[in-house]
VEXTOR-905731 format. One record per residue: residue number from 1; residue in one letter; x, y, z of N, C-alpha, C in turn. Coordinates in nm, 2 decimals. Last residue first. Layout:
REM VEXTOR-905731
  pos  code     npx     npy     npz    capx    capy    capz     cpx     cpy     cpz
  NUM     A       X       Y       Z       X       Y       Z       X       Y       Z
...
This chain:
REM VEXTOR-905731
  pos  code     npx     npy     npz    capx    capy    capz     cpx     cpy     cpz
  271     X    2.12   -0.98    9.01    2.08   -1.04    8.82    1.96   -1.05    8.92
  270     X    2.44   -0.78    9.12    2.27   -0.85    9.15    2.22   -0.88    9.01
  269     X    2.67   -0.70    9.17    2.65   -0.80    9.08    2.50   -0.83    9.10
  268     X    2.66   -0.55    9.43    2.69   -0.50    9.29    2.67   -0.57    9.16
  267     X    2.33   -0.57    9.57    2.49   -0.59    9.57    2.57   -0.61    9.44
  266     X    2.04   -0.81    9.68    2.16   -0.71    9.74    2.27   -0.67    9.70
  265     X    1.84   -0.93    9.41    2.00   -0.93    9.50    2.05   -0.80    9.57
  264     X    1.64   -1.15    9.27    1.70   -0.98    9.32    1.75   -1.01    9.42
  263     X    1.69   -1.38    8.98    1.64   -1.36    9.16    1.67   -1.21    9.20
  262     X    1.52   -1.59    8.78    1.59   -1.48    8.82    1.59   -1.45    8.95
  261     X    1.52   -1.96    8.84    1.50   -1.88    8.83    1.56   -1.69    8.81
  260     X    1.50   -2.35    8.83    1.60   -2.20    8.88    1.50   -2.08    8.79
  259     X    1.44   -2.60    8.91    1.33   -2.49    8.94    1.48   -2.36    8.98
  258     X    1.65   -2.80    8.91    1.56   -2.83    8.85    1.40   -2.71    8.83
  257     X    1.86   -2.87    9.06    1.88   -2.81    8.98    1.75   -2.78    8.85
  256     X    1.86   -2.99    9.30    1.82   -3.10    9.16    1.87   -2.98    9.03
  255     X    1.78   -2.81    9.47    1.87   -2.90    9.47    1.90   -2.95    9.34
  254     X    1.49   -2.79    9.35    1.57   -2.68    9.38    1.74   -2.70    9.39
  253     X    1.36   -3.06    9.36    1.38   -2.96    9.30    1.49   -2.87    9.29
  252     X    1.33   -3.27    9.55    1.41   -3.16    9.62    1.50   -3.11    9.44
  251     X    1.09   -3.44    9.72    1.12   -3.42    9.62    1.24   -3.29    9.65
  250     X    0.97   -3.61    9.92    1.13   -3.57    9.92    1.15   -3.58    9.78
  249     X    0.71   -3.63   10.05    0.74   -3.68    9.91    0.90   -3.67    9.87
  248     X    0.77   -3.48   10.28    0.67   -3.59   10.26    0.73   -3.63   10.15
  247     X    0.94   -3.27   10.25    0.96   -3.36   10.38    0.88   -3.47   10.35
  246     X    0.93   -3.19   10.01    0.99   -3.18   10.05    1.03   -3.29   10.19
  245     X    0.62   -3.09    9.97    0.75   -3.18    9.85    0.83   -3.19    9.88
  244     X    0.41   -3.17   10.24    0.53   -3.12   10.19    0.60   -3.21   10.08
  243     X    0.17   -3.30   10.31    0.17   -3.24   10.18    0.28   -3.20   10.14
  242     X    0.20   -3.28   10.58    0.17   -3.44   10.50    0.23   -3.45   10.39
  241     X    0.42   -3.10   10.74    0.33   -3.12   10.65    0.34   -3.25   10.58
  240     X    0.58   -3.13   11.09    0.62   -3.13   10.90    0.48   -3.13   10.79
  239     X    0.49   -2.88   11.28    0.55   -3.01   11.29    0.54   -3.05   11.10
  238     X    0.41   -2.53   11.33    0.41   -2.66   11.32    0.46   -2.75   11.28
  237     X    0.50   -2.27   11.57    0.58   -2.31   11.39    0.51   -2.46   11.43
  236     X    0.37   -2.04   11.72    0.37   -2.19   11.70    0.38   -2.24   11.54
  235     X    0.47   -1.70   11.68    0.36   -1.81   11.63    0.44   -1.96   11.69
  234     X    0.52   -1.39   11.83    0.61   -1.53   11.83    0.46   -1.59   11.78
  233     X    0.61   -1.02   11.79    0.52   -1.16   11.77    0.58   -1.29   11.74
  232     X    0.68   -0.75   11.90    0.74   -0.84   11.88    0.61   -0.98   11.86
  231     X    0.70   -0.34   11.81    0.57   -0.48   11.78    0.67   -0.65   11.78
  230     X    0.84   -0.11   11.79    0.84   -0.18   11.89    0.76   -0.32   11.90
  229     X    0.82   -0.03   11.52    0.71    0.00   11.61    0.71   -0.05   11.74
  228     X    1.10   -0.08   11.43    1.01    0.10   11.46    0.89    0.11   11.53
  227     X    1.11   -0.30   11.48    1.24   -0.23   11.54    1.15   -0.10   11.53
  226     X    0.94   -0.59   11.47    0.96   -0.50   11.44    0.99   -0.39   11.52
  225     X    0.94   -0.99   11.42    0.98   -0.80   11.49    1.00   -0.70   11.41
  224     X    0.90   -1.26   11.48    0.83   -1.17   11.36    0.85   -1.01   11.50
  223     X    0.93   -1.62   11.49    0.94   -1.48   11.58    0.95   -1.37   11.46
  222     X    0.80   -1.92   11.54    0.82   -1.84   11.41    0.80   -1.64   11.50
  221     X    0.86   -2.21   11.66    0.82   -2.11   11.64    0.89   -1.97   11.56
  220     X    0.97   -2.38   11.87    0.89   -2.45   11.74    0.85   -2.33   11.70
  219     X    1.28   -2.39   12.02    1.16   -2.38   12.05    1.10   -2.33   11.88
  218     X    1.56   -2.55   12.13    1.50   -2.50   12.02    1.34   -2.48   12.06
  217     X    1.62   -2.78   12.34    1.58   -2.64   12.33    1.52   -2.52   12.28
  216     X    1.71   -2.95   12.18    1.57   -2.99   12.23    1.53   -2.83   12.27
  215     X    2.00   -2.87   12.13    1.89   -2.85   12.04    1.75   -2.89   12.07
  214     X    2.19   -2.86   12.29    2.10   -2.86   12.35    1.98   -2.86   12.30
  213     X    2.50   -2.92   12.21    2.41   -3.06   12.23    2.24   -3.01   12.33
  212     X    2.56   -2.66   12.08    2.63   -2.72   12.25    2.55   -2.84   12.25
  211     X    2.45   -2.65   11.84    2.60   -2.69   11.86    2.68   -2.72   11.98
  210     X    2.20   -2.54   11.95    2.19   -2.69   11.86    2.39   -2.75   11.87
  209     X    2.17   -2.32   12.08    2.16   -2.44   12.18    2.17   -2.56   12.12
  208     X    2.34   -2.17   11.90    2.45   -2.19   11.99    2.39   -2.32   12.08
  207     X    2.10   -2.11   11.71    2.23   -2.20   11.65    2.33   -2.24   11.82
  206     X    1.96   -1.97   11.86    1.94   -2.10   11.83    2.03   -2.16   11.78
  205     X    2.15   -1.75   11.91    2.07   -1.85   11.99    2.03   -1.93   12.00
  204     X    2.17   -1.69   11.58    2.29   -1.74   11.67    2.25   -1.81   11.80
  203     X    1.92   -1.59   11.56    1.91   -1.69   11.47    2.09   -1.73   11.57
  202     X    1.92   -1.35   11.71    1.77   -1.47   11.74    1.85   -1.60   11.64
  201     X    2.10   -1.22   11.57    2.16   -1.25   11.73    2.02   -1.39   11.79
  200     X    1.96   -1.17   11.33    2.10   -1.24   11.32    2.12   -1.31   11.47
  199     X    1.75   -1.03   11.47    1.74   -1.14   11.37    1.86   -1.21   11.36
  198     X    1.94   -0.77   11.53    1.80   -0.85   11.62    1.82   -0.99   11.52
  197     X    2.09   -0.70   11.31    2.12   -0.78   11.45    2.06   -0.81   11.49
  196     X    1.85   -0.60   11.18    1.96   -0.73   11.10    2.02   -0.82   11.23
  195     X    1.75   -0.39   11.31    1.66   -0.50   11.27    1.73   -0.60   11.21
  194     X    1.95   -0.15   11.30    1.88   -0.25   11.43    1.81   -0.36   11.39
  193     X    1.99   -0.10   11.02    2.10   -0.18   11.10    2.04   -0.25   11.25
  192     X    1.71   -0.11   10.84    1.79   -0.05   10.92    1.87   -0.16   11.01
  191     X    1.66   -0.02   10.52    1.71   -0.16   10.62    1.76   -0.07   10.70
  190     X    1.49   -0.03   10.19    1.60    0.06   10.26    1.59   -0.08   10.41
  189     X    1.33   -0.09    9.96    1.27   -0.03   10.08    1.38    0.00   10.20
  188     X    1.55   -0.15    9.74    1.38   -0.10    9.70    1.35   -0.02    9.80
  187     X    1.76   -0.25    9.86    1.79   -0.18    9.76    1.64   -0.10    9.72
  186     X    1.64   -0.48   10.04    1.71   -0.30   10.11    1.75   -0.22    9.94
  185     X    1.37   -0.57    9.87    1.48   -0.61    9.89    1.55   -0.42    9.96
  184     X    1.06   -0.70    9.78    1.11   -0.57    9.90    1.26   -0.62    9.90
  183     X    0.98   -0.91    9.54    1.00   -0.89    9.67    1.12   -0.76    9.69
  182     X    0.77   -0.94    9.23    0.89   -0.86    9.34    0.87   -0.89    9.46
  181     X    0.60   -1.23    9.22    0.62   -1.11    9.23    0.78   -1.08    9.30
  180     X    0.54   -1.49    9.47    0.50   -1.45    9.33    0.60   -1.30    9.31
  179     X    0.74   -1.74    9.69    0.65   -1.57    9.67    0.66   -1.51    9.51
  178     X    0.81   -2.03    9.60    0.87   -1.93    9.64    0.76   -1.82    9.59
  177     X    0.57   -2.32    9.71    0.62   -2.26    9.63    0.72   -2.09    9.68
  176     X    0.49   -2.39    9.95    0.54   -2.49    9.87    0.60   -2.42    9.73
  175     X    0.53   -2.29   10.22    0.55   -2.18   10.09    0.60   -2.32   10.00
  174     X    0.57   -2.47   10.46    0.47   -2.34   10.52    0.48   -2.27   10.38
  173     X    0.69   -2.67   10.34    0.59   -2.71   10.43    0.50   -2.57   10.40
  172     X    0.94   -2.50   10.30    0.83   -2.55   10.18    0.70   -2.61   10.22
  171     X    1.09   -2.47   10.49    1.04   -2.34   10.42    0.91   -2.43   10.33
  170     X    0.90   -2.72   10.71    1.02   -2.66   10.66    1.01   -2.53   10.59
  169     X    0.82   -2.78   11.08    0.81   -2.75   10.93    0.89   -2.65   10.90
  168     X    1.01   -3.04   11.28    0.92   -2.86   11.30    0.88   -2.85   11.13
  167     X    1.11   -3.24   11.27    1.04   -3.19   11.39    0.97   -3.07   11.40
  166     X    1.26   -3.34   11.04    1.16   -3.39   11.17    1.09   -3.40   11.22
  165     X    1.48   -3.08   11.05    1.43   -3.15   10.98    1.36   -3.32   11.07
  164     X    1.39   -2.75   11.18    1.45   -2.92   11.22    1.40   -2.99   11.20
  163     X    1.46   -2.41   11.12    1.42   -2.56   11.04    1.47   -2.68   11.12
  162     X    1.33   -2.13   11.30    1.46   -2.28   11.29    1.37   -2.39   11.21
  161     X    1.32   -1.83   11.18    1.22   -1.94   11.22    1.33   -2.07   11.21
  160     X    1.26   -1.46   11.14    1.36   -1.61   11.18    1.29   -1.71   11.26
  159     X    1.26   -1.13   11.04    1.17   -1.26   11.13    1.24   -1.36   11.10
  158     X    1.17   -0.78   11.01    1.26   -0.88   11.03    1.16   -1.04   11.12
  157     X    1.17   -0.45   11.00    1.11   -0.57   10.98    1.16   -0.67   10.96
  156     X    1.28   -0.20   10.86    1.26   -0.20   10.99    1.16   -0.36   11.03
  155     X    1.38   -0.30   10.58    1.30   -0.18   10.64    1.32   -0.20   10.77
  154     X    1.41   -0.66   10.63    1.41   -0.55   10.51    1.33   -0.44   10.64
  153     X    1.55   -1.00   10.66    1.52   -0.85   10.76    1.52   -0.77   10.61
  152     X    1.56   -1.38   10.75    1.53   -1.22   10.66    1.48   -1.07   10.73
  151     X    1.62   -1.68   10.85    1.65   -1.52   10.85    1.58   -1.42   10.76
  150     X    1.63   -1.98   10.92    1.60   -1.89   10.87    1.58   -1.77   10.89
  149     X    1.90   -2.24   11.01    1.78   -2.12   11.06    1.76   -2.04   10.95
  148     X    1.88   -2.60   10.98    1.88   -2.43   10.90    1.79   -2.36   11.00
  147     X    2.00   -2.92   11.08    1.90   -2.78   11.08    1.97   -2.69   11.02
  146     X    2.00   -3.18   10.84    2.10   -3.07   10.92    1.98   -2.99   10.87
  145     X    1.87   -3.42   10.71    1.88   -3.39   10.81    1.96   -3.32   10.90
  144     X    1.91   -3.38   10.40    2.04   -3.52   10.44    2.00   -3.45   10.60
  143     X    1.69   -3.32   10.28    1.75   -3.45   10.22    1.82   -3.49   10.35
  142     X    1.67   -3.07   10.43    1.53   -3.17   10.45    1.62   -3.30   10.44
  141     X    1.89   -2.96   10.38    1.86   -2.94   10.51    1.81   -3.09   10.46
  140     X    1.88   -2.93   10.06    1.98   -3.01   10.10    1.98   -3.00   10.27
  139     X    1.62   -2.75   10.04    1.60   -2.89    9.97    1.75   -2.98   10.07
  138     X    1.68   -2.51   10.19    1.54   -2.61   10.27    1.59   -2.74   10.21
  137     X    1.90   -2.42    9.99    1.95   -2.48   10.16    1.82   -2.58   10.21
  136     X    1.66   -2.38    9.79    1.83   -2.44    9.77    1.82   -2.52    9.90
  135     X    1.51   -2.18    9.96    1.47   -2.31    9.88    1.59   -2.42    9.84
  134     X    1.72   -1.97    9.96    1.66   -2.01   10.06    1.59   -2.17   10.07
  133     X    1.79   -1.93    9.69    1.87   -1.98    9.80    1.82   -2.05    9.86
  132     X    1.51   -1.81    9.62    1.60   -1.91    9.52    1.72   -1.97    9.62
  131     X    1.46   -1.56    9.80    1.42   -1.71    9.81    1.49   -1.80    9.73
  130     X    1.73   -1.35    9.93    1.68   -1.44    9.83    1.59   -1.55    9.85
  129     X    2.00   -1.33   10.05    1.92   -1.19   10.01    1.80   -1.23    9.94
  128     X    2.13   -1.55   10.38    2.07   -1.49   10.22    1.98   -1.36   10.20
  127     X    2.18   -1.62   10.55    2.21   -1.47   10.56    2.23   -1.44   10.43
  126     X    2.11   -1.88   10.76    2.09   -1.80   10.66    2.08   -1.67   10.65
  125     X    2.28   -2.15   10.85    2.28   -2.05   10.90    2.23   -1.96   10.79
  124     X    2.33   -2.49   10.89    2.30   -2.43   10.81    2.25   -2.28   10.85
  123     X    2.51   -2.72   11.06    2.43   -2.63   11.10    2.46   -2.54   10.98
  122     X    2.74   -2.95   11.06    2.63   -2.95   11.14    2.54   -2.87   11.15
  121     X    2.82   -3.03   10.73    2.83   -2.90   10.83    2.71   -2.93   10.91
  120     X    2.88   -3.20   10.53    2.95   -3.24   10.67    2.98   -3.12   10.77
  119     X    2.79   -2.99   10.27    2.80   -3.13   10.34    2.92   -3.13   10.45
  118     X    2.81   -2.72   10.17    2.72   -2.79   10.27    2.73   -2.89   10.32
  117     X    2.98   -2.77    9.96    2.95   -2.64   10.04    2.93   -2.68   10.17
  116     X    2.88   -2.98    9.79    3.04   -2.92    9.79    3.03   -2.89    9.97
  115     X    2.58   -2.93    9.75    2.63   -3.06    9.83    2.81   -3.02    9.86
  114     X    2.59   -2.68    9.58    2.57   -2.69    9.74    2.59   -2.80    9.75
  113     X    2.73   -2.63    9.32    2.79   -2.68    9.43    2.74   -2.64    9.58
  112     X    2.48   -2.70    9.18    2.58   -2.73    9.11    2.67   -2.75    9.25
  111     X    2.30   -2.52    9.29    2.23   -2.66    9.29    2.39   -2.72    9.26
  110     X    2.49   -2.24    9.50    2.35   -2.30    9.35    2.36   -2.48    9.38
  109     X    2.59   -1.97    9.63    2.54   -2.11    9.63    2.45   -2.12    9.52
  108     X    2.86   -1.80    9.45    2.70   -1.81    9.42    2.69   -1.95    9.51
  107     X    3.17   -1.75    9.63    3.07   -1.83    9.52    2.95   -1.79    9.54
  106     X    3.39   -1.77    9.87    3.37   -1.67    9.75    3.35   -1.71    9.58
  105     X    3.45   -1.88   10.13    3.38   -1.92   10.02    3.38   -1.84    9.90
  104     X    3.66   -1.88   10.40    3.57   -1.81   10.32    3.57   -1.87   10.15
  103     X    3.66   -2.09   10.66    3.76   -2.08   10.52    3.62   -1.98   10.45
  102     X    3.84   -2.06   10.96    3.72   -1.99   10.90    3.79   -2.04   10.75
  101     X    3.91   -2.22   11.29    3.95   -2.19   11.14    3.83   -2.14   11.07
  100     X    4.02   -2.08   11.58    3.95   -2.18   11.54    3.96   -2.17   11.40
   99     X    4.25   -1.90   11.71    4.24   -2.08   11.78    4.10   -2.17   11.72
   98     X    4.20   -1.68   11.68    4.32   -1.74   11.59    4.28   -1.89   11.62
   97     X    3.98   -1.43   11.66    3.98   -1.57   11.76    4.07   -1.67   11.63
   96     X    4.00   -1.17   11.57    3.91   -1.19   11.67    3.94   -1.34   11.74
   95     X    4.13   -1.22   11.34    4.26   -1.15   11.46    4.17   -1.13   11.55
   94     X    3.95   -1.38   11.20    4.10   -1.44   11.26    4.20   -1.34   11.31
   93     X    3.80   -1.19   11.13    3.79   -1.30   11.22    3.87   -1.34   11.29
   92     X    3.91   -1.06   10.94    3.87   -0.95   11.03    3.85   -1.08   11.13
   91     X    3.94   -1.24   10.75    4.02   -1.16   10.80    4.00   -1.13   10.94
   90     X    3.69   -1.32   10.72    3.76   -1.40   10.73    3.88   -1.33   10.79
   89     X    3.55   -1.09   10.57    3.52   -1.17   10.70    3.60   -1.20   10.76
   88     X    3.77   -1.08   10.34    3.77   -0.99   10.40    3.68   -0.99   10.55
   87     X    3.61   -1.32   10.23    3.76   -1.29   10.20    3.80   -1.17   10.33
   86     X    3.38   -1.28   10.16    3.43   -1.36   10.26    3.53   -1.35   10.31
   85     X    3.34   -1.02    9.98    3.31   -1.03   10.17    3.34   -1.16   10.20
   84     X    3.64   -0.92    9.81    3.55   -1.04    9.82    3.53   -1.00   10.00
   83     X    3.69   -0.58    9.83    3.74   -0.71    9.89    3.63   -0.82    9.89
   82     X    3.78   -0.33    9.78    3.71   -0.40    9.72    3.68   -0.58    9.69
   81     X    3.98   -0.16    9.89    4.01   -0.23    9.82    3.92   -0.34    9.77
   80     X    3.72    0.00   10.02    3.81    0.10    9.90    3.92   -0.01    9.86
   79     X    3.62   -0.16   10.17    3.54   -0.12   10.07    3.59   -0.08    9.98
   78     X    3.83   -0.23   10.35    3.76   -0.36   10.33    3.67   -0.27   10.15
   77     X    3.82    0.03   10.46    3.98    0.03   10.40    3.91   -0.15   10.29
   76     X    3.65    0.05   10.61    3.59    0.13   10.52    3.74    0.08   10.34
   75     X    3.50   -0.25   10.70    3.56   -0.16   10.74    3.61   -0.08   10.63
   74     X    3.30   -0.52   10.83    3.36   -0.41   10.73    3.40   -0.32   10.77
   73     X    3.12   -0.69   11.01    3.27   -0.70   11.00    3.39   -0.63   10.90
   72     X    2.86   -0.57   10.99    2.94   -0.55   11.10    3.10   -0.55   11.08
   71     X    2.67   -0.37   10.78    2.75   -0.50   10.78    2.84   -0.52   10.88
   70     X    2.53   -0.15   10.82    2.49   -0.23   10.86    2.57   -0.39   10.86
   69     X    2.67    0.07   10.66    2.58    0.07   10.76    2.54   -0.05   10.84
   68     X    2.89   -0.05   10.47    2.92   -0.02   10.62    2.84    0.01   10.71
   67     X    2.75   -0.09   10.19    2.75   -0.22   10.32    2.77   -0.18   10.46
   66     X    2.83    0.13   10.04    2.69    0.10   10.13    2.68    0.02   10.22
   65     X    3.11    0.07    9.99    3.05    0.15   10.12    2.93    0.17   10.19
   64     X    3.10   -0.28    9.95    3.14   -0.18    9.90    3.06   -0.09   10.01
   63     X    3.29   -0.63    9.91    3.23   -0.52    9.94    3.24   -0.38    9.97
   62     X    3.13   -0.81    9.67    3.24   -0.75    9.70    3.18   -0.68    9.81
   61     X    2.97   -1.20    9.73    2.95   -1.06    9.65    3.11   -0.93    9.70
   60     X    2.93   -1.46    9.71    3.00   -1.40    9.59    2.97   -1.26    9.62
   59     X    2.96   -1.61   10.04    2.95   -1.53    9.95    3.02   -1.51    9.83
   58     X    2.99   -1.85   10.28    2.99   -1.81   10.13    2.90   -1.72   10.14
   57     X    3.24   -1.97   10.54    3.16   -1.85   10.50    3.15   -1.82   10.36
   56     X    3.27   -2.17   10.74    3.28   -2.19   10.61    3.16   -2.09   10.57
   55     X    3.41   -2.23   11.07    3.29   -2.16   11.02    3.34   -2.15   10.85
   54     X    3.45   -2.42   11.29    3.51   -2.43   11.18    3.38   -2.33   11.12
   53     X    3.41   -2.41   11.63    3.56   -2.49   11.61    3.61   -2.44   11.42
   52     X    3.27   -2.13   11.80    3.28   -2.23   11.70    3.40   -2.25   11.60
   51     X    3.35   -1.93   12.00    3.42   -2.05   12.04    3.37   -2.17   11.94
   50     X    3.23   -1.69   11.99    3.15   -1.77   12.11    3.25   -1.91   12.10
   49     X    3.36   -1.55   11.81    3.38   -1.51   11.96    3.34   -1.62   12.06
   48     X    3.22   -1.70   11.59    3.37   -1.67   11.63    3.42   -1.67   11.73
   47     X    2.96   -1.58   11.65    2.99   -1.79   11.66    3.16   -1.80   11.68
   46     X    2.98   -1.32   11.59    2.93   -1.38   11.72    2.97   -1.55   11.74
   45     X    3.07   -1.32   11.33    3.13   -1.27   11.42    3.11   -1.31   11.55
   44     X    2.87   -1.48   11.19    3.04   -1.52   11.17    3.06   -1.45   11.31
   43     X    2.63   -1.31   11.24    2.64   -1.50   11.28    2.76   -1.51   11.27
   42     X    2.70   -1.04   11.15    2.66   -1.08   11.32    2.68   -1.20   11.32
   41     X    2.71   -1.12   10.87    2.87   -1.07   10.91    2.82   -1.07   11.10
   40     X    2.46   -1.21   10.79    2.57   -1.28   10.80    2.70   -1.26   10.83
   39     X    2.32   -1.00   10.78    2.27   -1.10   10.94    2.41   -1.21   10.88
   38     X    2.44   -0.83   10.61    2.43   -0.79   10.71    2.38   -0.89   10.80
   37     X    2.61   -1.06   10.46    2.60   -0.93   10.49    2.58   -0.93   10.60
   36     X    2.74   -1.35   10.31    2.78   -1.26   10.47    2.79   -1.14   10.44
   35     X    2.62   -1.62   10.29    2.55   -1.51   10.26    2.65   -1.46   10.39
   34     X    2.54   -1.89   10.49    2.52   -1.86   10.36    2.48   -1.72   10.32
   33     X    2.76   -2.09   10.70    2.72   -1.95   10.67    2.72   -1.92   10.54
   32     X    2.82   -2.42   10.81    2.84   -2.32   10.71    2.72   -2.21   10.72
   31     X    3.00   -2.53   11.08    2.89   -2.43   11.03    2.92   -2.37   10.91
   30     X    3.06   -2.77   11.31    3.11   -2.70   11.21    2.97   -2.63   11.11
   29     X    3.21   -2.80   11.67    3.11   -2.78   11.55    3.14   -2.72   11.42
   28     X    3.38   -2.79   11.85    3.38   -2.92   11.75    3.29   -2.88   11.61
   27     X    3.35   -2.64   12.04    3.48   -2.61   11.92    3.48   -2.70   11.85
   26     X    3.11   -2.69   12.09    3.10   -2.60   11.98    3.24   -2.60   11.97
   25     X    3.18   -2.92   12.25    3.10   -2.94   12.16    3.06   -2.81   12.07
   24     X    3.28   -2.75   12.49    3.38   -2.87   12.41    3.32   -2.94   12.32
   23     X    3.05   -2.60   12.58    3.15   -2.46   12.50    3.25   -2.63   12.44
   22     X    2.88   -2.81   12.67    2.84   -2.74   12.58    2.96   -2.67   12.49
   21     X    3.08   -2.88   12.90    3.07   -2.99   12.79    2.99   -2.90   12.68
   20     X    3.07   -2.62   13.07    3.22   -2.68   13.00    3.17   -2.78   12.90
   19     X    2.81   -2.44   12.97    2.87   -2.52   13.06    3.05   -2.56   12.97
   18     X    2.49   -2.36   12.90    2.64   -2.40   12.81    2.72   -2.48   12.88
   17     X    2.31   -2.31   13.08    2.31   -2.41   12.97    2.40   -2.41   12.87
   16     X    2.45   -2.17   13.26    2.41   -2.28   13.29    2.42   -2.38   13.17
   15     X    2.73   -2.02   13.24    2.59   -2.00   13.23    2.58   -2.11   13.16
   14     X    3.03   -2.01   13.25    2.95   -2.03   13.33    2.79   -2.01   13.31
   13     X    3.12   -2.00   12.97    3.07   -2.18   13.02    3.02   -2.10   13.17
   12     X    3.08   -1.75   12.93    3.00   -1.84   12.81    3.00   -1.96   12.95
   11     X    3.29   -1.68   13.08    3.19   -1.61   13.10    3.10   -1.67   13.01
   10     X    3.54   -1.82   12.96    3.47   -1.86   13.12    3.36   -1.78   13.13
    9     X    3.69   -1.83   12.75    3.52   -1.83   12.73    3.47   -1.88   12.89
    8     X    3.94   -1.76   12.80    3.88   -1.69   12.66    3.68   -1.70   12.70
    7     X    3.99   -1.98   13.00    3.95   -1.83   13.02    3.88   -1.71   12.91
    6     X    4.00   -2.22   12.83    3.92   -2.18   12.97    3.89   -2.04   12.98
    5     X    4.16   -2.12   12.67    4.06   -2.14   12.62    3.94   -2.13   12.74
    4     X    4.42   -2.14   12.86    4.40   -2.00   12.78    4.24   -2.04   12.72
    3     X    4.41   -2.38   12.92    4.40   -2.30   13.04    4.35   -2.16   13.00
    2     X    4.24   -2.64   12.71    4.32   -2.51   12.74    4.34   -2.42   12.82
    1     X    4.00   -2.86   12.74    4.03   -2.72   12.70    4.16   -2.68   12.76
């Protein structure tokens, strides 16, 4: 490192389990971020600051003034020119930390170009609005062995669980299928801005012990919070299912382009 790099992050490498070989293994790392609202404008901005080497931020959506509640890296001037959110992430990043590269994405992930997207990213980060995604990323995690964290926050409620393909079960293990029916989206039941950072900042923790070489770290479990009632609950996430189409049978649908669907969306273009 850099005398200037040393010092950018001497308060990161002195704590323990980062250290100087941890903080010279995240400027190496490379991450794609799916989705940059609200748990996806905290994972860019925090992995930024924390000194990850290549962050590849997709979104198709614009952004607009509802987002400023809760989107971190927006700004109101970002809404009234109506700025692709990667496009405008990306910005805002690179006058937070010039010394690593961000390329913003501005696309739908889908079966067509997630291998594009995703391939040769050590770490899958989720800051989707969506199962249809969510299922997407589980199928190209499980296939080619890169962890995903998963994310979701609606209302005051929120919860994140690490995928390690392996070692812990996957979305499909624990929902061999995506949830029946409507689902609660902030456009239905509203979101509050404390409940995205909690979840966003639990899912960057784990992301920061897997890109410093500490991912043994990672702990097998499924953390479930809630911001209004003060209610925190952690489960024991279990190890792969026999039964998974996914980890057992490696079937990968979703990938395949083979199980699409309509989906509800956060955001001006939602279908």
């Amino acid at each position: 490192m850099t005398p200037d790099e040393k010092e950018r992050y001497s308060r990161q490498i002195l704590f323990s389990g980062m250290g100087k070989a941890g903080q010279e293994r995240l400027a190496k790392a490379r991450v794609a971020i799916a989705g940059c609202g609200a748990l996806g404008t905290l994972q860019a901005g925090a992995l930024a600051r924390a000194g990850a080497g290549y962050l590849r931020i997709i979104d198709r959506d614009y952004v607009e003034l509802v987002n400023l509640q809760r989107q971190w890296l927006f700004d109101e001037r970002d809404a009234e020119e109506g700025l692709p959110k990667a496009v405008a992430a990306a910005r805002h990043l690179a006058r937070v930390n010039s010394e690593i590269e961000i390329e913003p994405v501005t696309a739908d992930l889908n079966p067509s170009n997630a291998v594009e997207f995703l391939e040769t990213m050590d770490l899958i980060l989720d800051g989707t609005d969506n199962f249809e995604t969510r299922y997407l990323i589980n199928d190209f995690a499980i296939r080619e062995s890169v962890p995903w964290i998963y994310g979701a926050a609606v209302g005051s409620y929120g919860l994140t669980m690490p995928v390690m393909p392996g070692r812990t079960a996957c979305l499909r293990c624990l929902y061999p299928e995506p949830p029946s029916g409507a689902q609660p989206t902030c456009e239905t039941a509203g979101v509050l801005n404390a409940i995205t950072s909690a979840i966003a900042s639990l899912q960057v923790g784990d992301a920061l012990k897997i890109l410093s070489g500490n991912a043994a770290e990672v702990a097998a479990r499924i953390t479930t919070i809630d911001v209004w009632t003060g209610k925190v609950h952690q489960a024991n996430q279990p190890g792969p299912s026999p039964d998974c189409p996914a980890c057992a049978r490696r079937e990968f649908e979703h990938l395949d382009g083979r199980h699409r669907a309509p989906v509800s969306l956060c955001g001006r273009n939602a279908v």
